[in-house]
VONU-384142 format. One line per field, with one value per residue (C-alpha): residue number from 1; x, y, z. Coordinates in Angstrom, 1 decimal. Layout:
<recs>
num <- (NUM; ...)
xx <- (X; ...)
yy <- (Y; ...)
zz <- (Z; ...)
</recs>
This chain:
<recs>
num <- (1; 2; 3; 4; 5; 6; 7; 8; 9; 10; 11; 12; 13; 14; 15; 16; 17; 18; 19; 20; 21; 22; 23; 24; 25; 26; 27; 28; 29; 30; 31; 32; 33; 34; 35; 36; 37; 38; 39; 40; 41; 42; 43; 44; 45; 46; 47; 48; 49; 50; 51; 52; 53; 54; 55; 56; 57; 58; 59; 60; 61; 62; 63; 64; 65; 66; 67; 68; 69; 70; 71; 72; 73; 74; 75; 76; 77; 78; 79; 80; 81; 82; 83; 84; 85; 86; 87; 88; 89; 90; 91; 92; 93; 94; 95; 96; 97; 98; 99; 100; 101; 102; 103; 104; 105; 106; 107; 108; 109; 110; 111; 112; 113; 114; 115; 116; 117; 118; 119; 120; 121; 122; 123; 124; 125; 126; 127; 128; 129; 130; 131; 132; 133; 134; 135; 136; 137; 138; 139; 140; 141; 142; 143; 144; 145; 146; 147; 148; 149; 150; 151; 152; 153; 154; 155; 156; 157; 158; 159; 160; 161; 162; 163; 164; 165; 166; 167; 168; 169; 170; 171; 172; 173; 174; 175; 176; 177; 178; 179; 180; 181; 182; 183; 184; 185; 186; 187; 188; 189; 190; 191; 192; 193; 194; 195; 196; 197; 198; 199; 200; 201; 202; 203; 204; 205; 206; 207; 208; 209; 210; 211; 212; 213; 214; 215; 216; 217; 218; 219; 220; 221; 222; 223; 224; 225; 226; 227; 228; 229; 230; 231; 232; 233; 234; 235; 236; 237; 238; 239; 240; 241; 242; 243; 244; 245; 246; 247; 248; 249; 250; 251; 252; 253; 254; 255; 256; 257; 258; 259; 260; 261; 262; 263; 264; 265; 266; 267; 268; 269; 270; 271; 272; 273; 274; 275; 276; 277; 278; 279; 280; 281; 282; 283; 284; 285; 286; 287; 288; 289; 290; 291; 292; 293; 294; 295; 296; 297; 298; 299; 300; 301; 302; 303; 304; 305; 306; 307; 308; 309; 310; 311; 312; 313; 314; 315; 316; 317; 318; 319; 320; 321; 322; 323; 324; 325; 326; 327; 328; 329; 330; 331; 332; 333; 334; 335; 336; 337; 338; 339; 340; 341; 342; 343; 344; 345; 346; 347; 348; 349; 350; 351; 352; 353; 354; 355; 356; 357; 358; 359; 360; 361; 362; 363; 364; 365; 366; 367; 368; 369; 370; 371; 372; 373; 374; 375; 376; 377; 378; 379; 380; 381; 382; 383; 384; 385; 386; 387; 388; 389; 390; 391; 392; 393; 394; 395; 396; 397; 398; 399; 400; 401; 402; 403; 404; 405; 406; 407; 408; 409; 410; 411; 412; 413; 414; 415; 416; 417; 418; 419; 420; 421; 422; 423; 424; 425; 426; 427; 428; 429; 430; 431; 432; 433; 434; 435; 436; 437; 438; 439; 440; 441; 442; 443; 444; 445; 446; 447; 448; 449; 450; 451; 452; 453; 454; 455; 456; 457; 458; 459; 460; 461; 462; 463; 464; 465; 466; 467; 468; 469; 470; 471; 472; 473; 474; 475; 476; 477; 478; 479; 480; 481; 482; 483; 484; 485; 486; 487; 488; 489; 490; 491; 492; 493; 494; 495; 496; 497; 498; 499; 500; 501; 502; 503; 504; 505; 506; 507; 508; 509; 510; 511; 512; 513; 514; 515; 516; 517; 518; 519; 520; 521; 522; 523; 524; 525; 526; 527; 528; 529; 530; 531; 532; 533; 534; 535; 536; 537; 538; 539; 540; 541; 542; 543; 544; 545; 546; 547; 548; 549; 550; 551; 552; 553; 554; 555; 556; 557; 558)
xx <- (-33.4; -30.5; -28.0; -30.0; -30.3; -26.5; -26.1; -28.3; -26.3; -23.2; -24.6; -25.9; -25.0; -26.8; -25.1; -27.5; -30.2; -28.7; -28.3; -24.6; -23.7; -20.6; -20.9; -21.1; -24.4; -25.2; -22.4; -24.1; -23.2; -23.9; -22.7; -22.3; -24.0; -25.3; -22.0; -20.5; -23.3; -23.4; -19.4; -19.6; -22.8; -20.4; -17.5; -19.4; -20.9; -17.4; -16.6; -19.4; -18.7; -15.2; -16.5; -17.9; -14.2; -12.6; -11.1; -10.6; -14.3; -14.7; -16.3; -15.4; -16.3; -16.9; -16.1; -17.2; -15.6; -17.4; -14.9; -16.9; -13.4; -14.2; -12.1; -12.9; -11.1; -11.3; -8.0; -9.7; -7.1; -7.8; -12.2; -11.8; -9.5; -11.7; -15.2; -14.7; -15.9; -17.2; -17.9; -15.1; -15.1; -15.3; -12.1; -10.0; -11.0; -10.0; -6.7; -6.0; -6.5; -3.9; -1.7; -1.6; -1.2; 1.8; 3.4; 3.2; 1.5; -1.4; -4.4; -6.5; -9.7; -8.8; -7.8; -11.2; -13.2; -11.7; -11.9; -15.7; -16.2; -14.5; -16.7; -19.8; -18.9; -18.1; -21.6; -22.9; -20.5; -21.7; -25.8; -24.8; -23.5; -20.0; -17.6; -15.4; -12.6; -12.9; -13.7; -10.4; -8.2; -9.7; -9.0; -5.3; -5.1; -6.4; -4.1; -0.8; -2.4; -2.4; 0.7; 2.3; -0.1; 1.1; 4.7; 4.1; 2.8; 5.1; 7.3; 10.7; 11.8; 15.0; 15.2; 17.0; 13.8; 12.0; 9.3; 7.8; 8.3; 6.7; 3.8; 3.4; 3.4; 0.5; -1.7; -1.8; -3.4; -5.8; -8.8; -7.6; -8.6; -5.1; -5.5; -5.5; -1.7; -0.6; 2.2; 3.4; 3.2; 4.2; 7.6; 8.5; 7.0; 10.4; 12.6; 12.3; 12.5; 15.1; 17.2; 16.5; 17.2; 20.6; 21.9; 22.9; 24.1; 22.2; 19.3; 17.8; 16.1; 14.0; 13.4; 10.4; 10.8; 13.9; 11.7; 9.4; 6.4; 5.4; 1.8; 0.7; -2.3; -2.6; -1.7; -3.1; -1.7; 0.9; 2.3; 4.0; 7.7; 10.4; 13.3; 16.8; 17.6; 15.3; 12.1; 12.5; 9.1; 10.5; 11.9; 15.7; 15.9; 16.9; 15.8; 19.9; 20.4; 21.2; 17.6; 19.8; 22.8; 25.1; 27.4; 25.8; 28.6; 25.9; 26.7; 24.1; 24.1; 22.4; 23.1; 21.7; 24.0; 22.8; 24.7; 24.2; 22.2; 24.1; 22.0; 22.1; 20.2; 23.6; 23.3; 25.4; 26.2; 27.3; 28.1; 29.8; 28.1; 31.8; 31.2; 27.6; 29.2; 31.7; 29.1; 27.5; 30.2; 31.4; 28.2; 28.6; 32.1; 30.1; 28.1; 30.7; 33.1; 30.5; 29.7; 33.8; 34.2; 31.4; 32.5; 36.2; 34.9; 33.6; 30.0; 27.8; 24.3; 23.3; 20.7; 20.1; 18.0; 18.2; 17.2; 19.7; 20.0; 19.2; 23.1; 24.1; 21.9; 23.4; 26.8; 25.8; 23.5; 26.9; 28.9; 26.4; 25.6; 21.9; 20.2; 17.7; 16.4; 14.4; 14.8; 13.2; 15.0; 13.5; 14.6; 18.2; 18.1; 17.3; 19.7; 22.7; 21.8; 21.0; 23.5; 26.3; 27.1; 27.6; 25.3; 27.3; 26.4; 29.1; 29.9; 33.3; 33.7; 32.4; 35.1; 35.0; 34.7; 31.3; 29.8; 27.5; 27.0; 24.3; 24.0; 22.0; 19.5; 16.8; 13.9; 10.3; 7.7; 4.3; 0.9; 1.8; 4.1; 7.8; 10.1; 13.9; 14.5; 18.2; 18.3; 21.1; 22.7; 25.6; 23.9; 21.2; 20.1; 16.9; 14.9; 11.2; 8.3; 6.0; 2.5; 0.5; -3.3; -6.6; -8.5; -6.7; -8.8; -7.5; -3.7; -4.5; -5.8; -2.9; -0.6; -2.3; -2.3; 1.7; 2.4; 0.5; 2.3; 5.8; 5.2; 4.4; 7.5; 9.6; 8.0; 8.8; 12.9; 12.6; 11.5; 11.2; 8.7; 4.9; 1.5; -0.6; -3.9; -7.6; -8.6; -6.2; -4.2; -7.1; -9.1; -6.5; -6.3; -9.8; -9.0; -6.5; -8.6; -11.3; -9.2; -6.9; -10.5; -11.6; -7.9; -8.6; -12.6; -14.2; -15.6; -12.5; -13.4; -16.2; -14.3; -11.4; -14.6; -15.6; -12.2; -12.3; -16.0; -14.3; -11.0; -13.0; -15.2; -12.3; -12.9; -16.4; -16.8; -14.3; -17.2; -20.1; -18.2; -17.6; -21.4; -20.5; -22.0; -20.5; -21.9; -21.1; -17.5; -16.8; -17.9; -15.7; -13.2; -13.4; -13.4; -10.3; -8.5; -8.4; -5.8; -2.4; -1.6; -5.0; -3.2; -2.5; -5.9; -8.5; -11.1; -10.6; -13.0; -12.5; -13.0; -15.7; -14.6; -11.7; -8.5; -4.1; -3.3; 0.3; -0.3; -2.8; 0.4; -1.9; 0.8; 0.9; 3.6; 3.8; 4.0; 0.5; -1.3; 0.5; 0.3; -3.6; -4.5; -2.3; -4.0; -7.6; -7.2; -5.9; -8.5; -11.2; -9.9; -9.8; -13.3; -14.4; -12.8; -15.3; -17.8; -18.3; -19.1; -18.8; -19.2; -18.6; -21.2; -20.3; -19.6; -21.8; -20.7; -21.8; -23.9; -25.7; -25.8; -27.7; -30.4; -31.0; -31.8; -34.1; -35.9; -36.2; -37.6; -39.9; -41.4; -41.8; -43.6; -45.4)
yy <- (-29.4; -32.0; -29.0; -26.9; -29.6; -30.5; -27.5; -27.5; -30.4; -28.6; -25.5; -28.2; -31.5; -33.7; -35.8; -38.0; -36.0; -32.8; -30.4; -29.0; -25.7; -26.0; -22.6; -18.9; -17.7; -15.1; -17.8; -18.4; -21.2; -21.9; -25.5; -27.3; -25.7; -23.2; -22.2; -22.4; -20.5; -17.5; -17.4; -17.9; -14.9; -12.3; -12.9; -12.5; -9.3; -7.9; -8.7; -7.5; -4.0; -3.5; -5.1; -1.5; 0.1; -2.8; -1.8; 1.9; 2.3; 1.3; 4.1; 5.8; 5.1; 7.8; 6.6; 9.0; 8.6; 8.7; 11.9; 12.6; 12.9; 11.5; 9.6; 9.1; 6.4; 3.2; 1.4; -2.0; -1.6; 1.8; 1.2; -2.3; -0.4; 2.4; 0.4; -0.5; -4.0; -5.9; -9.6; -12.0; -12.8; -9.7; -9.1; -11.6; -10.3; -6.7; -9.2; -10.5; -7.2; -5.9; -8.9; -8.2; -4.7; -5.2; -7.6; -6.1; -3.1; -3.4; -6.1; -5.5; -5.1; -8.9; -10.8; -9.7; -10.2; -13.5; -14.9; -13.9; -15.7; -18.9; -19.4; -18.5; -21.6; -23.8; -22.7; -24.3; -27.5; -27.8; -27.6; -31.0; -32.2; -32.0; -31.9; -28.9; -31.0; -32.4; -28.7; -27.4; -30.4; -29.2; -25.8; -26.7; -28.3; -25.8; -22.7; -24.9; -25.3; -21.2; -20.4; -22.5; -21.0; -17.5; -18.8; -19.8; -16.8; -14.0; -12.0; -11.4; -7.6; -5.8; -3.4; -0.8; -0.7; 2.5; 2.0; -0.6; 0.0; 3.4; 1.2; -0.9; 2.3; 3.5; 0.4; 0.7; 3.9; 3.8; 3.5; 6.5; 10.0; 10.7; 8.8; 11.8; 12.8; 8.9; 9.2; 11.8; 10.4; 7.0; 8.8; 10.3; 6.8; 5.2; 7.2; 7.4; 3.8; 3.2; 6.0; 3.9; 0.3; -1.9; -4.4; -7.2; -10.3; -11.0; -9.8; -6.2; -4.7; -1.4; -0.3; 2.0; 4.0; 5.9; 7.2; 10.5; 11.1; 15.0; 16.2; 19.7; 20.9; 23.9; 23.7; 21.2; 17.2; 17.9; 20.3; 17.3; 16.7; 14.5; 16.2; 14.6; 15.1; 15.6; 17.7; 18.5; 19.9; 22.4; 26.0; 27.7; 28.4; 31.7; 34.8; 35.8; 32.9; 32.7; 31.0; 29.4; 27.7; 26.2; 24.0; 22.9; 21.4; 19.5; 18.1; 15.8; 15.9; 13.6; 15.4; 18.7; 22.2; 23.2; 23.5; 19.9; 19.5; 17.4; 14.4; 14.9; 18.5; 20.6; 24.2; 26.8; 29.4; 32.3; 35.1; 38.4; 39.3; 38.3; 34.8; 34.9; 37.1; 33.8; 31.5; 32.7; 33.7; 29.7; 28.7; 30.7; 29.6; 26.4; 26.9; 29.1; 26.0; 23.9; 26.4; 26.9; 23.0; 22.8; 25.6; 24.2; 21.1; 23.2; 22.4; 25.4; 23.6; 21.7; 19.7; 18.4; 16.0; 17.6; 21.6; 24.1; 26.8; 30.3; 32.0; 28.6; 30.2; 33.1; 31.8; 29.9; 32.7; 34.7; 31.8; 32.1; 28.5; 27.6; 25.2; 23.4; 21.6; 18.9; 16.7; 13.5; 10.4; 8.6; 12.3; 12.1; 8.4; 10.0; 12.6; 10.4; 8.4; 11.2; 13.5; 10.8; 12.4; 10.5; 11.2; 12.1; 11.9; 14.4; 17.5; 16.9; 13.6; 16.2; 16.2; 17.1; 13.2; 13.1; 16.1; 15.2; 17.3; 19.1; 21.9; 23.8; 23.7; 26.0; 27.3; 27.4; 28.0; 25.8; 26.4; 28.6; 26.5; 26.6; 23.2; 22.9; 21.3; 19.9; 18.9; 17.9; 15.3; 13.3; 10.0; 10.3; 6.7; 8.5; 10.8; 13.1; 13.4; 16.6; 15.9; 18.4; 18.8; 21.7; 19.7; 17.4; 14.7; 14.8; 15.0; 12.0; 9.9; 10.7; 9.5; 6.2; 6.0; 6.8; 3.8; 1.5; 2.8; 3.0; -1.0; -2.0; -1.3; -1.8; -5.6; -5.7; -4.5; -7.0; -10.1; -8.5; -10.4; -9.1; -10.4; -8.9; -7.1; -6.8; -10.1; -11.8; -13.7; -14.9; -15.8; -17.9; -19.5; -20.4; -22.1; -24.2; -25.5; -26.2; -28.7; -29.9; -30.6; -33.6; -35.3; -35.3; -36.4; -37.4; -34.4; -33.2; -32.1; -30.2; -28.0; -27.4; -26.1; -23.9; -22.6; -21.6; -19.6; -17.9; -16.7; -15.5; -13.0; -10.5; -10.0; -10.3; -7.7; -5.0; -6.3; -5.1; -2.0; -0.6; -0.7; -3.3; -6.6; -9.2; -12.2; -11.6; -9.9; -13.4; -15.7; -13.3; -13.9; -17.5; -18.0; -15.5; -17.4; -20.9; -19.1; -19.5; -15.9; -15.4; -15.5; -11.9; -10.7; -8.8; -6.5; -3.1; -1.4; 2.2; 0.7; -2.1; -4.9; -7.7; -6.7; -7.2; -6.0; -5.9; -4.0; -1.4; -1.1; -2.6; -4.7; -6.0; -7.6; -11.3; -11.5; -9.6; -11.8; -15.0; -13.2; -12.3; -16.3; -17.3; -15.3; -15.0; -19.5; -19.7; -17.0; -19.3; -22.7; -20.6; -19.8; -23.3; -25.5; -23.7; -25.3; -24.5; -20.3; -20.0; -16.5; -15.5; -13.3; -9.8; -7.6; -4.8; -1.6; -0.2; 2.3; -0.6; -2.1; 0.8; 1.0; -2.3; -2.5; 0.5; -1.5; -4.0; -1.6; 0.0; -3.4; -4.6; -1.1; -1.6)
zz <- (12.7; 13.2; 13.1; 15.8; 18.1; 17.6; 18.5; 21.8; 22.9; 22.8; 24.7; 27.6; 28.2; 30.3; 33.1; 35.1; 34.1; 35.6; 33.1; 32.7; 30.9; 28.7; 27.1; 28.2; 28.6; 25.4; 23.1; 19.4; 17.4; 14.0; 12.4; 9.5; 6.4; 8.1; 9.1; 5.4; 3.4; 5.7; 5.6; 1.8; 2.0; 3.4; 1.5; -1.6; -0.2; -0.1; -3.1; -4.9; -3.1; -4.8; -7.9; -9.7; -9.4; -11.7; -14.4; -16.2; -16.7; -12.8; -10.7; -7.2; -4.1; -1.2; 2.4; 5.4; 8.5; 12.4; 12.1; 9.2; 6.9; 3.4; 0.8; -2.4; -4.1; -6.6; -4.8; -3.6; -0.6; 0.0; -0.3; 2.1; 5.1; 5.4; 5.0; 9.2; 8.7; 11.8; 10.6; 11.0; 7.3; 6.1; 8.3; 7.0; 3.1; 4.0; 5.2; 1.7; 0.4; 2.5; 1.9; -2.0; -1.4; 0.6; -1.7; -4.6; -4.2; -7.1; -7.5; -4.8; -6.2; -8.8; -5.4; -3.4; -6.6; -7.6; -3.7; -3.6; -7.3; -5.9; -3.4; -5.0; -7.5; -4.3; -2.8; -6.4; -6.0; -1.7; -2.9; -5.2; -2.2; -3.0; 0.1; 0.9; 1.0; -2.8; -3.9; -2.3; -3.8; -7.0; -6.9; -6.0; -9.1; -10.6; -8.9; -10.6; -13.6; -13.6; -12.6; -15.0; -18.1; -16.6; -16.9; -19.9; -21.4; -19.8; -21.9; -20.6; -20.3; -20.5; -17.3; -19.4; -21.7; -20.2; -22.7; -21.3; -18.0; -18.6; -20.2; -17.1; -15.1; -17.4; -17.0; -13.1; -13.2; -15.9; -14.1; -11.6; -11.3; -12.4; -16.1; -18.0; -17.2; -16.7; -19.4; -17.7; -14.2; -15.9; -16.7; -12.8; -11.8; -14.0; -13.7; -9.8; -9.5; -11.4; -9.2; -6.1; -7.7; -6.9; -7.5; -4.8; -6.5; -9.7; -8.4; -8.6; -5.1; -4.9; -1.8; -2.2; 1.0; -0.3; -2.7; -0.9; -1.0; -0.5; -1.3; -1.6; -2.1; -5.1; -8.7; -11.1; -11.2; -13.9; -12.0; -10.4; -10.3; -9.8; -7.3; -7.5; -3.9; -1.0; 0.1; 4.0; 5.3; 7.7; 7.1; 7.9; 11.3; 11.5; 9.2; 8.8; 7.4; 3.3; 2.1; -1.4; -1.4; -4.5; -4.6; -0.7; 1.3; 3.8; 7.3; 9.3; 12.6; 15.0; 18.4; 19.9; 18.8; 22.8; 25.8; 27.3; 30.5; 33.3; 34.1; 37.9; 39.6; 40.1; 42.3; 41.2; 43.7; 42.4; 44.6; 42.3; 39.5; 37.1; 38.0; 36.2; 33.4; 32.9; 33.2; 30.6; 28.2; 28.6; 27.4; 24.3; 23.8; 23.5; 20.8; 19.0; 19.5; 17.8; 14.8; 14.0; 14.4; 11.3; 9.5; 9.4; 8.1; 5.1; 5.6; 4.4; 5.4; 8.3; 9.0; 12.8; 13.8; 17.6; 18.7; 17.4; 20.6; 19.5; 20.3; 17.8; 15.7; 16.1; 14.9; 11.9; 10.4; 11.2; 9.4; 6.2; 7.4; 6.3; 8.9; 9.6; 13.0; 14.2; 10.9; 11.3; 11.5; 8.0; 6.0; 7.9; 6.1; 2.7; 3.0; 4.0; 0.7; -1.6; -0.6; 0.1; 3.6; 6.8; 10.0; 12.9; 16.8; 17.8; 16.1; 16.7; 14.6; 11.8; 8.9; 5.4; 4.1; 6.5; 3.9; 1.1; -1.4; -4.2; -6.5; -4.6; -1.6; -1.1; 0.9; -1.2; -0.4; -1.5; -0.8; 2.1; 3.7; 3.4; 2.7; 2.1; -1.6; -1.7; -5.3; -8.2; -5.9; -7.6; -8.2; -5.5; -3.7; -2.3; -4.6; -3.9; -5.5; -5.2; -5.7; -6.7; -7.2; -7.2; -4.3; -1.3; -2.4; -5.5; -4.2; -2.1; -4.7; -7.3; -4.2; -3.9; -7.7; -7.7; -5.1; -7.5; -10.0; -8.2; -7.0; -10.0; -12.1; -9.0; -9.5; -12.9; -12.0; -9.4; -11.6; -15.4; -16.6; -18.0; -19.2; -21.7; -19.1; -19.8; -18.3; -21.0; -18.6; -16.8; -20.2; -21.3; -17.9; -18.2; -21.2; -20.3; -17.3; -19.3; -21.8; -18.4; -16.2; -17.9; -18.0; -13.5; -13.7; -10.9; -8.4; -8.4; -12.6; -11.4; -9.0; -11.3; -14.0; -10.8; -10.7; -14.8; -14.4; -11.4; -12.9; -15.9; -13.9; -14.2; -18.3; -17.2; -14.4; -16.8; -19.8; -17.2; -15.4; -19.0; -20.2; -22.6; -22.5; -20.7; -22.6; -25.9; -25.1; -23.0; -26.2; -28.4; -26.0; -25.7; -29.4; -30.1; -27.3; -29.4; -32.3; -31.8; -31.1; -28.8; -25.7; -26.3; -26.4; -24.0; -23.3; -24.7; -23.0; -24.7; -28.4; -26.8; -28.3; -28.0; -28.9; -28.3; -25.6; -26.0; -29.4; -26.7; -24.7; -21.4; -19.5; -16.2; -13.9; -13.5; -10.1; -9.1; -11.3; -9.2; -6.4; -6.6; -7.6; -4.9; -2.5; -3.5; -3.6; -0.1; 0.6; -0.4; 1.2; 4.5; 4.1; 3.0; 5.4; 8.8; 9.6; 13.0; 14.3; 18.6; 19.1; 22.8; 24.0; 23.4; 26.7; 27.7; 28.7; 31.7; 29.9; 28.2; 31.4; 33.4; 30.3; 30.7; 34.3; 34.0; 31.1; 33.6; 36.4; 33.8; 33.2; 36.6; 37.2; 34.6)
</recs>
């Protein structure tokens, strides 16, 4: 009652007994309490919709568009952008979602479902009247606790050790469509990354765009493959043209092979029918100029990012040059850093030192479509892989499970150190929260407990999503975790029971465990710290409008 009439007096103040109106017409408010349990309400809604596609038991979800396009996935990221939410809240967990996945590419579906489990414990701690404040001091304490037990228990990995990077690769798609051939994916996934990595300093960076992504639809997932070079999705432009090249000699050009426009309107008056005759026969001389200037450079395959005029066309399919127009900008990129050729804006600063080079380049084609393959590049910076699958849905999914896979080993090149997976980590953490709570006391003890139920709902949800039961897997947990060597164990969800999960070969990077605590905590605190919801009144559209004011009309009438 208090909070509704606070409220009220916010909405309309009173000033010598006049009233005076301080917000919009159509505004709500909701304070206090109020304000904090409907937040926490539809955060935990959120989470509990991601929660089924946790772990490799987790199940799909199917999305359907207002287009009425359909994607079937279990990537948390993936499920959250394509749900459309509307609330606020739900906004800003969709956000964190996003945050992780574009960090480090793989937790998603832990961050949401560890935010929503944090505040469902502070919606406990607020009914003992417990303030926000207090409950978000706690679980700061408690977010360094983790990250140091994390620290603590990561194993250190030698980058050259394909093993287990291949095992890492592995353990981010288990719970895909695509688990079936993830040893074999696992291996592309490795061997790709590894391609793009260098070194700058001491420190190892993979920049995942230089590795392509090309998906076709036909063929079955295995039918997937790793290309040392470059897929261009276009086709030779002319049909003279050699379709195979070895030993490609490749020039990039960033400039049209046209007769250039001039950039003012020029009239050409032309008065005998020998003047047109030269006109025209300069323009070829043009193109011919431009064709000899690439074929003395020694390139036997162009590709240009500009139009290539048919008479140029001409020439080069003359020249046995294989070309290719219209290349976009990101693939010119990839080129210049698989092929090791320079990309030039004139033809004429073409010379044989701007060429790259391959074993051979070829037009294929794939599920009725035909693509240019430049493969065996000398030490390629940028590499391709074709993805392959019997439904599109299916080719979509093993894309998104690649990038998860593909970020997760990059992570691991990028700062080698692993943690044992199957809620592990997170049991462990538990643990050590529940022995370091009581050394705080006060509120603060409670919050930092909170924070130990909520981190432990990870072994708990891949217990549930796996048919097995969550209570008796978390004591068997819990009890296995107070040996020395407990650390290391987790829920193995095909055997149903606890078991080492560095012995399984389940590993996960460090930094997406950090990174999921880290955001799921400030996730929470966000959430926490409103107390106060003004929502403006929300505009009508004219349609809206006109149904209104025939309501209105109907009723007078009436």
């Amino acid at each position: 009652m208090a909070l509704a009439q606070r409220g009220e007096n916010m909405a309309l103040a009173q000033i010598g007994g006049v009233p005076v109106l301080i917000l919009k017409e159509g505004t709500t408010r909701k304070t206090g309490k109020e304000a904090i349990n409907l937040n926490i309400m539809i955060a935990k809604a959120v989470a509990e919709a991601v929660k089924s596609t946790l772990g490799p038991k987790g199940m799909d979800k199917m999305l359907i568009d207002s287009l009425g396009d359909i994607t079937i996935s279990n990537d948390g990221a993936t499920i959250l952008d394509e749900m459309d939410v509307q609330h606020p809240i739900a906004k800003l967990m969709v956000e964190i979602s996003k945050a992780q996945d574009d960090e480090v590419g793989d937790g998603t579906t832990s961050t949401v479902i560890i935010a929503g489990e944090l505040l469902k414990e502070a919606e406990k701690l607020l009914d003992k009247n417990i303030h926000p404040t207090i409950i978000l001091s706690g679980y700061k304490k408690a977010l360094e606790v983790a990250k140091e037990v994390l620290k603590k228990r990561a194993i250190k990995v030698d980058i050259e050790d394909d093993e287990t990077l291949r095992k890492v690769a592995a353990t981010a798609m288990r719970g895909k469509s695509v688990a079936a051939v993830r040893d074999y994916l696992a291996d592309l996934t490795v061997k790709a990354v590894k391609q793009v990595a260098e070194k700058r300093g001491d420190k190892i960076t993979v920049d995942l765009d230089y590795i392509q992504l090309i998906k076709k639809k036909g063929g079955a997932v295995r039918d997937s493959k790793l290309v040392y070079g470059v897929i261009v999705d276009k086709e030779v432009v002319h049909p003279d043209m050699p379709k195979r090249v070895e030993n490609a000699k490749i020039a990039l050009i960033d400039a049209p092979l046209e007769v250039e426009k001039t950039e003012i309107d020029a009239e050409i008056r032309i008065s005998d029918p020998e003047q047109m005759r030269a006109f025209l026969q300069e323009e070829e001389n043009l193109l011919k100029e431009m064709v000899d200037r690439i074929r003395e450079a020694g390139a036997n395959v162009v590709f240009c990012q500009k139009g290539i005029d048919d008479m140029a066309q001409y020439f080069l399919a003359k020249a046995g040059i294989l070309a290719v127009r219209r290349v976009k900008k990101s693939d010119m990129e990839k080129l210049a850093r698989a092929t090791g050729a320079r990309i030039v804006t004139k033809v004429e600063d073409l010379t044989p030192e701007a060429l790259g080079s391959a074993e051979l380049v070829e037009e294929r084609k794939i599920a009725d479509e035909k693509m240019v393959f430049v493969e065996g590049c000398p030490n390629p910076r940028a590499v391709s892989i074709l993805i392959r699958g019997g439904l599109e849905k299916a080719v979509d999914e093993a894309e998104r499970s690649l990038i998860d896979s593909l970020s997760v080993v990059a992570d691991v090149l990028e700062d080698p150190y692993i943690l044992p997976g199957g809620g592990a980590p997170e049991a462990e953490i538990a643990k050590e929260l529940r022995k370091y709570a009581p050394q705080v006391g006060g509120r603060e003890q409670l919050a930092i407990e909170a924070y130990a139920n909520a981190v432990e709902s990870i072994p708990r949800t891949l217990a549930e999503n796996s048919g097995l039961d969550p209570i008796d897997i978390l004591a068997e947990l819990r009890s296995v975790h107070e040996r020395e060597d407990g650390w290391k164990y987790g829920v193995e969800v095909f055997e149903g029971k606890v078991a080492d999960m560095l012995e399984k070969g389940v590993v996960e990077p460090l930094v997406v465990k950090e990174q999921a605590l880290k955001s799921a905590t400030e996730a929470a605190a966000l959430i926490l710290r409103i107390d106060d919801v003004i929502a403006a009144s929300k505009l009508e559209t004219k349609e809206e409008e006109g149904k209104k004011e025939e309501e209105e009309e109907k009723t007078e009438f009436d």
